[in-house]
C-alpha positions as CSV (number, residue, x, y, z in Angstrom):
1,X,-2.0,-21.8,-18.7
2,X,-2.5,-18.6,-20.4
3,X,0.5,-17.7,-23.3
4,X,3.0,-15.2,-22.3
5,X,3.0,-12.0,-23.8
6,X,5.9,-11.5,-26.8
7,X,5.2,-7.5,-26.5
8,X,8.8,-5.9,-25.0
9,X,9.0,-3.9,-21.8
10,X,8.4,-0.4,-22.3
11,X,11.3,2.0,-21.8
12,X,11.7,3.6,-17.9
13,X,10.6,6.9,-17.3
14,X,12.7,9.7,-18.2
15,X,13.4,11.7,-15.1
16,X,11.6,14.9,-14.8
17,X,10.9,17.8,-12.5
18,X,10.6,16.1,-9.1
19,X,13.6,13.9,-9.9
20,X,15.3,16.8,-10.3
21,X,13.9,18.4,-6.9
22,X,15.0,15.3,-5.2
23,X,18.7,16.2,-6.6
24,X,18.4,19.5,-5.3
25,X,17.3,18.9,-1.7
26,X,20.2,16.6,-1.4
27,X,22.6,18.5,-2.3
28,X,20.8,21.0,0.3
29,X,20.9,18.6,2.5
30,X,24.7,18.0,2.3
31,X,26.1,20.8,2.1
32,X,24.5,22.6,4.8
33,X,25.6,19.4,7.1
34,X,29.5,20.5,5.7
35,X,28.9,24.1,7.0
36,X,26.8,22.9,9.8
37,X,30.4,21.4,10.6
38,X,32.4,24.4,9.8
39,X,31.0,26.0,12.3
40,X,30.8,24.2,14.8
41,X,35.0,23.2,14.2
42,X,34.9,27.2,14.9
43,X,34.1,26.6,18.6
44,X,36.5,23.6,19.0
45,X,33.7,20.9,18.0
46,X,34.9,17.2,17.4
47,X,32.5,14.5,16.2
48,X,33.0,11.6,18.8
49,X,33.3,8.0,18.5
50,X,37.0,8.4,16.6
């Protein structure tokens, strides 16, 4: 059996750039779903299944 190592876990990564990127495109992502929505409600759109 070979003897477990007693060093810690290193810390996680802080996030950086691409993290932040990933933030971004969701919010992108969201909110042009909400107006996506908006306008469609303009033209008497409903979402079905409710």
């Amino acid at each position: 059996m070979s003897p477990r190592s007693s060093d810690p876990q290193p810390p996680p990564p802080d996030p950086n750039i691409w993290v932040g990127l990933l933030f971004a495109a969701f919010a992108a992502l969201v909110t042009g779903c909400v107006f996506l929505v908006l306008e469609l409600s303009r033209y008497g759109w409903t979402a079905a299944g409710g």
